[in-house]
C-alpha positions as CSV (number, residue, x, y, z in Angstrom):
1,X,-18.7,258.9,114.9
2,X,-22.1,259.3,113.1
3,X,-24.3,256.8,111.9
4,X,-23.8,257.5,108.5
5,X,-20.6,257.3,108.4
6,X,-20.1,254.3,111.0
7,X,-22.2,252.4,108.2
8,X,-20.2,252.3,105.0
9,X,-17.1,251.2,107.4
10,X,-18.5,248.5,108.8
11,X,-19.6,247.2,105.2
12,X,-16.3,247.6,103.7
13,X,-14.6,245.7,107.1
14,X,-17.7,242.9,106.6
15,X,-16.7,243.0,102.7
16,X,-12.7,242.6,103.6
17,X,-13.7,239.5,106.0
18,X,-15.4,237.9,103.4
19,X,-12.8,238.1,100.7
20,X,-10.1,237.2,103.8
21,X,-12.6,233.7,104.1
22,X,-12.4,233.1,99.6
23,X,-9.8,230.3,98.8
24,X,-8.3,230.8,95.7
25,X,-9.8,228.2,93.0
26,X,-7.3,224.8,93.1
27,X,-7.3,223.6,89.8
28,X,-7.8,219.9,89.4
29,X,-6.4,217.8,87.3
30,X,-7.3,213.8,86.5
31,X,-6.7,211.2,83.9
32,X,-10.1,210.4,83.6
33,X,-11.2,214.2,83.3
34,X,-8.6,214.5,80.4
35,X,-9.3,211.4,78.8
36,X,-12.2,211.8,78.3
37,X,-13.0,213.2,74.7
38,X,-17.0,213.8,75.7
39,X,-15.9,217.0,77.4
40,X,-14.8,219.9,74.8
41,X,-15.6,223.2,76.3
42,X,-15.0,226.3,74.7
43,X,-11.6,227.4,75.7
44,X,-10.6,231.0,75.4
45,X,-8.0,233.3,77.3
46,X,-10.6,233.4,80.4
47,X,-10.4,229.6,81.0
48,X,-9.2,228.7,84.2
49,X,-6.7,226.0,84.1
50,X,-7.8,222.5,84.4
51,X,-8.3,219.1,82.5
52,X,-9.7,220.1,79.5
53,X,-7.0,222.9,79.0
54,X,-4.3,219.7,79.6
55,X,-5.9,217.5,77.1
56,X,-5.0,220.2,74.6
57,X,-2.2,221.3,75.4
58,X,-1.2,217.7,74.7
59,X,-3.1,216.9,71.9
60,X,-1.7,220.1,70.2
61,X,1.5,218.6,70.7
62,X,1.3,215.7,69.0
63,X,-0.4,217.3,66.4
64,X,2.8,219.4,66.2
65,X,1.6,222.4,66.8
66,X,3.7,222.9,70.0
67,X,2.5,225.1,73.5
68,X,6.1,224.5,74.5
69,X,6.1,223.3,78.3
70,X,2.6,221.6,79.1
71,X,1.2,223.6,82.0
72,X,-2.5,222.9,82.3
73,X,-2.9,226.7,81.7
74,X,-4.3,228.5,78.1
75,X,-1.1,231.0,78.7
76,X,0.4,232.5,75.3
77,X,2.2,229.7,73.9
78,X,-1.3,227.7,73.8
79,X,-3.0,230.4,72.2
80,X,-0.2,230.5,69.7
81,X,-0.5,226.8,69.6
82,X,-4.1,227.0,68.7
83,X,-4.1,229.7,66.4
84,X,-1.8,227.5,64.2
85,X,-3.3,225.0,64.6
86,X,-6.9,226.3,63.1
87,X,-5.1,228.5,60.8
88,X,-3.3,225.3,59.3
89,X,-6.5,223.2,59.2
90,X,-9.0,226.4,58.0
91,X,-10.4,226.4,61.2
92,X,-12.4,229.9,62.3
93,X,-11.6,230.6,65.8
94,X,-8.2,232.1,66.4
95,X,-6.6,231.4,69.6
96,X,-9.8,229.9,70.9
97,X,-10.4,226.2,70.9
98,X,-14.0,225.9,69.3
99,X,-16.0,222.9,68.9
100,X,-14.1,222.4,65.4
101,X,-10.5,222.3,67.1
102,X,-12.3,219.8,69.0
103,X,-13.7,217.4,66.5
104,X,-10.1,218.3,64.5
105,X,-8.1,217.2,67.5
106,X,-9.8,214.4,68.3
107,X,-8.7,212.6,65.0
108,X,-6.0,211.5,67.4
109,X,-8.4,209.2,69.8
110,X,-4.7,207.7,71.8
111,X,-5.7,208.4,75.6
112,X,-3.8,211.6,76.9
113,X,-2.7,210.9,80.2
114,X,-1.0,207.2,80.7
115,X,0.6,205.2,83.3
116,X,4.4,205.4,83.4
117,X,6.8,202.9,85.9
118,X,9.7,204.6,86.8
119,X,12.7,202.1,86.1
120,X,16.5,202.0,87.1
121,X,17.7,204.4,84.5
122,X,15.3,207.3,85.6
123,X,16.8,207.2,89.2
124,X,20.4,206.5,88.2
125,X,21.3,210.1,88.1
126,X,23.7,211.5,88.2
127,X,21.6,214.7,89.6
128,X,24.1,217.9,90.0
129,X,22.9,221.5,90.8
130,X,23.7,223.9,88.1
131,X,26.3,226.8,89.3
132,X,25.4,230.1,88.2
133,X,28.6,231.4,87.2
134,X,30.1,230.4,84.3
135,X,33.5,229.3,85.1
136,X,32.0,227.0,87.8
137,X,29.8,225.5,85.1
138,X,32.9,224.6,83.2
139,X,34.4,222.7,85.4
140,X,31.6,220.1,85.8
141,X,31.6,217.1,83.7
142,X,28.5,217.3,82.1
143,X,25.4,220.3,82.4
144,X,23.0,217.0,83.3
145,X,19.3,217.4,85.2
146,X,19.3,218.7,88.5
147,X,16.7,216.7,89.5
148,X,14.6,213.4,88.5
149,X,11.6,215.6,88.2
150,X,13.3,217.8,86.1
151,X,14.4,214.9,83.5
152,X,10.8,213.1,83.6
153,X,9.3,217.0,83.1
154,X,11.6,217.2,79.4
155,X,10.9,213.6,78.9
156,X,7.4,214.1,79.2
157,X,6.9,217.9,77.4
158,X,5.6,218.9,81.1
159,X,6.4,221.5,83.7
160,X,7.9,219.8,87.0
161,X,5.4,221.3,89.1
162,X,2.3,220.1,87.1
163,X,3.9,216.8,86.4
164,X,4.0,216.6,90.3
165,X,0.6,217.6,90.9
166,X,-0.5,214.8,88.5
167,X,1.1,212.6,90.6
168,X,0.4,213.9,94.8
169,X,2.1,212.4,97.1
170,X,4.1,210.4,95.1
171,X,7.9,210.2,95.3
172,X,9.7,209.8,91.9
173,X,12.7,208.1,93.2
174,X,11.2,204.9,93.7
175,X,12.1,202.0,91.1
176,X,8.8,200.2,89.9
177,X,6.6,203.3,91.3
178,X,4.0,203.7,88.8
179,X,2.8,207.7,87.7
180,X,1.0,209.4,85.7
181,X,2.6,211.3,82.4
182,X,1.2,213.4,79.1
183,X,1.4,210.6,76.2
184,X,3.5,212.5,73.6
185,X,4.4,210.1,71.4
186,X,4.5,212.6,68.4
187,X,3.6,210.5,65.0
188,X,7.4,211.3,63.3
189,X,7.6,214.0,60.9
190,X,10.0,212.9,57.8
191,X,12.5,215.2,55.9
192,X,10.7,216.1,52.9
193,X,12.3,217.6,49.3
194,X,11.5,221.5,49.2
195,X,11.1,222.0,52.9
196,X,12.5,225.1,54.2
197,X,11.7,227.3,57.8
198,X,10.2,230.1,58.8
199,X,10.6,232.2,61.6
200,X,8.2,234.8,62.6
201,X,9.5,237.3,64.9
202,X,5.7,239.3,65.2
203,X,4.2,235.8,65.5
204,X,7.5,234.3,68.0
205,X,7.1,230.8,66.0
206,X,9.4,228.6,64.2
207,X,7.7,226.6,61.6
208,X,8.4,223.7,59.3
209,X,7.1,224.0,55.8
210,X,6.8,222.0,52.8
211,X,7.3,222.6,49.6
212,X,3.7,224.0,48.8
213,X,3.3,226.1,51.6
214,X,1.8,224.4,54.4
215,X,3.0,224.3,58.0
216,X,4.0,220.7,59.0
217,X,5.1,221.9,62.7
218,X,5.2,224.5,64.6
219,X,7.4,225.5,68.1
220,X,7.0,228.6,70.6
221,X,10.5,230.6,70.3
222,X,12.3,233.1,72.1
223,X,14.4,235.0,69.2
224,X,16.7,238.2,69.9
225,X,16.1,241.1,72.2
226,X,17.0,245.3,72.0
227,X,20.6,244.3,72.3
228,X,21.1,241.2,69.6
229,X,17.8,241.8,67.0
230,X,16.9,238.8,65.4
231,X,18.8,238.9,62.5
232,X,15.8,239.5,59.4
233,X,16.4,238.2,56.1
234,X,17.4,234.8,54.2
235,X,19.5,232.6,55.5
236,X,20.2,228.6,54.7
237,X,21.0,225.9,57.5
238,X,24.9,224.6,57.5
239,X,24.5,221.7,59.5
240,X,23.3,220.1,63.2
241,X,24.8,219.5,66.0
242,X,24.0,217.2,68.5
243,X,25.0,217.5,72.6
244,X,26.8,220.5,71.8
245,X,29.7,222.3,74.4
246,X,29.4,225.7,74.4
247,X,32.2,227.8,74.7
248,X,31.4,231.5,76.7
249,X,33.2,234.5,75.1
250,X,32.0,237.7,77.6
251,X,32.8,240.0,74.7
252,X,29.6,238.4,73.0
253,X,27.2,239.2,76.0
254,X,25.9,242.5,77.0
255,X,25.1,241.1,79.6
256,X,27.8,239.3,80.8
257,X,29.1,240.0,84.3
258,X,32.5,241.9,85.2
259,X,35.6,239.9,85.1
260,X,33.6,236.8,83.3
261,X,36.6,234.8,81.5
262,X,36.1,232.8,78.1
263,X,34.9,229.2,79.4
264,X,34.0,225.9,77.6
265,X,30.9,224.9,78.8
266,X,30.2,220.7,79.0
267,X,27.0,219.3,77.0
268,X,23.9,218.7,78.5
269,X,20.0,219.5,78.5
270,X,21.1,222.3,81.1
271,X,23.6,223.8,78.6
272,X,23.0,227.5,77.4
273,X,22.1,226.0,73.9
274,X,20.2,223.0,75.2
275,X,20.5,219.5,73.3
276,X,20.8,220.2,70.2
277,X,22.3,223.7,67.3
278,X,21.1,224.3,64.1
279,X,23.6,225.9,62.7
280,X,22.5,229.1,60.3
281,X,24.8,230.8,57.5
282,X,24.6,233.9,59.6
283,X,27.9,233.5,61.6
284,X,26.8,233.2,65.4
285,X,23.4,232.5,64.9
286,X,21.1,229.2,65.2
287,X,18.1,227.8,66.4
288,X,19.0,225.2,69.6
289,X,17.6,224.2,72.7
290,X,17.2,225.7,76.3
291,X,17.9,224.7,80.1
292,X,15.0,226.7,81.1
293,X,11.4,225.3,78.6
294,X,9.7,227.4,81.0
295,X,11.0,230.7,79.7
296,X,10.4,230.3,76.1
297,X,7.6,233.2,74.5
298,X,8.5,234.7,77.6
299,X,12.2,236.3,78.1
300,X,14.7,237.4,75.5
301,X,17.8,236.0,74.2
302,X,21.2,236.8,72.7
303,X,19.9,236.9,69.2
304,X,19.7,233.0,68.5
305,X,16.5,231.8,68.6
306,X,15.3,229.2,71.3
307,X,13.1,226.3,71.5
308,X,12.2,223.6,74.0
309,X,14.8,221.0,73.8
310,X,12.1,218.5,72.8
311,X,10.9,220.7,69.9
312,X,14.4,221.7,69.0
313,X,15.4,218.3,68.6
314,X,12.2,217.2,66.2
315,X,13.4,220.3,64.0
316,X,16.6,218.8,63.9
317,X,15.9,215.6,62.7
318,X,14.0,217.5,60.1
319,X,16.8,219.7,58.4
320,X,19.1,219.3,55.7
321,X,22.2,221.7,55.3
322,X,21.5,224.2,52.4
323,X,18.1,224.2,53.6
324,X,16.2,227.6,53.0
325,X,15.8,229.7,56.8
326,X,13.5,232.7,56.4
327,X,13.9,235.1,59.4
328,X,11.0,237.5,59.3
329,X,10.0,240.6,61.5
């Protein structure tokens, strides 16, 4: 071989050894790193997850302007989150958190990460893995958590896997343990006289608004695909319901897999609908919850529209029947 060409292949094998040796960056998360309010770097869709990013995601949601599940990372539904959130409070900036979101966040001075003990009731159970198939579904008593760090991950507006890095080491079956959750005590939002709801497909939000215009809350959604559109136009809320059983009909589902049968499904947070349907005038249509927070802003869905059961439930608590429902593209 000659020297000149012997040369640029021992640099690129010297090159690949030395990316072979890079770690990928950890990130690291603490309470006292999210507590404190000192630290407000610019956060934009190059931020690398980490504290700061968590202490926003959870001051976001209690400001009601919802990322959906709390990840520590500035992923889409963040962005969305902080869009609203300076649009609502005339903020320039976007979907970047600027020294402004900041000093506007930090109204709420409540520390973000607190100490939780896990008691009797969290361990209690019981914890059931969730069937795929349909008919197997049916024939469980309830669609309840599969796991405790599923149910303290809803509880808590956080993904399982963060909410156990937060926490290393530590098992969360113990009674009396002590942890460390997102404090997301949301200040409560009452029903107000000319409220109505707006849902923007373009945007994938659901928002609560008043009767002058202004956005009290705001949820990530998942809303339609190709094969059930979102069904544009004006629409008015019948009603709520609460734990709801779902019943399966195949016929409804493109989806749906050959020789399915027509199944009532039991209630439950792991229930197709979630906790909670609002019901819409359109027949078939509402806004509910979701087994899987992790998927919202990010799949499709049968045409209904799908929030977090956390968020769907503050909606719900929010609604009147004959209450206006704007679906918009």
């Amino acid at each position: 071989m000659h020297r000149a060409t012997a040369l640029p292949l021992l640099l690129l094998a010297l090159a690949a050894t030395a990316q072979a040796r890079v770690k990928p960056v950890v990130p690291v998360y603490t309470a006292a790193a999210a507590n404190d309010a000192t630290k407000k770097p610019a956060l934009t869709a190059k931020s690398r997850p980490g504290s700061s990013v968590l202490r926003a995601q959870i001051l976001l949601d209690r400001a009601h302007c919802s990322p959906g599940e709390i990840d520590g990372r500035y992923g889409g539904n963040t962005r969305l989150a902080v869009a609203e959130f300076n649009l609502s409070r005339k903020i320039k900036g976007g979907s970047n958190v600027t020294a402004a979101t900041w000093a506007a966040l930090d109204n709420d001075t409540a520390p973000v990460l607190v100490n939780y003990t896990i008691t009797a009731a969290d361990v209690a159970g019981p914890f059931v893995p969730i069937p795929t198939e349909m008919e197997d579904k049916g024939k469980l008593p309830a669609l309840g958590y599969q796991s405790i760090g599923e149910e303290l991950g809803e509880r808590f507006h956080i993904s399982p896997g963060l909410l156990q890095t937060l926490n290393p080491g530590i098992a969360f079956d113990k009674v009396g343990t002590v942890i460390q959750v997102p404090n997301v005590t949301r200040p409560p939002l009452p029903k107000t006289a000319g409220m109505s709801i707006r849902v923007s497909k373009r945007r994938a939000t659901v928002e609560a608004i008043d009767a002058k215009g202004a956005v009290l809350a705001s949820y990530p959604a998942t809303m339609g695909s190709v094969h059930d559109p979102l069904p544009i136009g004006k629409w008015k809320i019948n009603g709520v319901e609460w734990n709801p059983t779902f019943h399966y009909n195949p016929d409804l589902f493109w989806d749906a897999e050959p020789g399915d049968k027509k199944t009532k499904l039991p209630a439950g947070p792991n229930n197709p609908v979630g906790v909670v349907w609002i019901d819409l005038s359109k027949p078939h249509y509402g806004i509910h919850g979701t087994p899987e927070p992790s998927t919202i802003g990010k799949t499709t869905s049968h045409g209904c529209i799908r929030l977090t059961n956390w968020d769907a439930s503050e909606l719900a608590g929010m609604v009147t029947p004959g209450m206006p429902a704007v679906l918009e593209k």
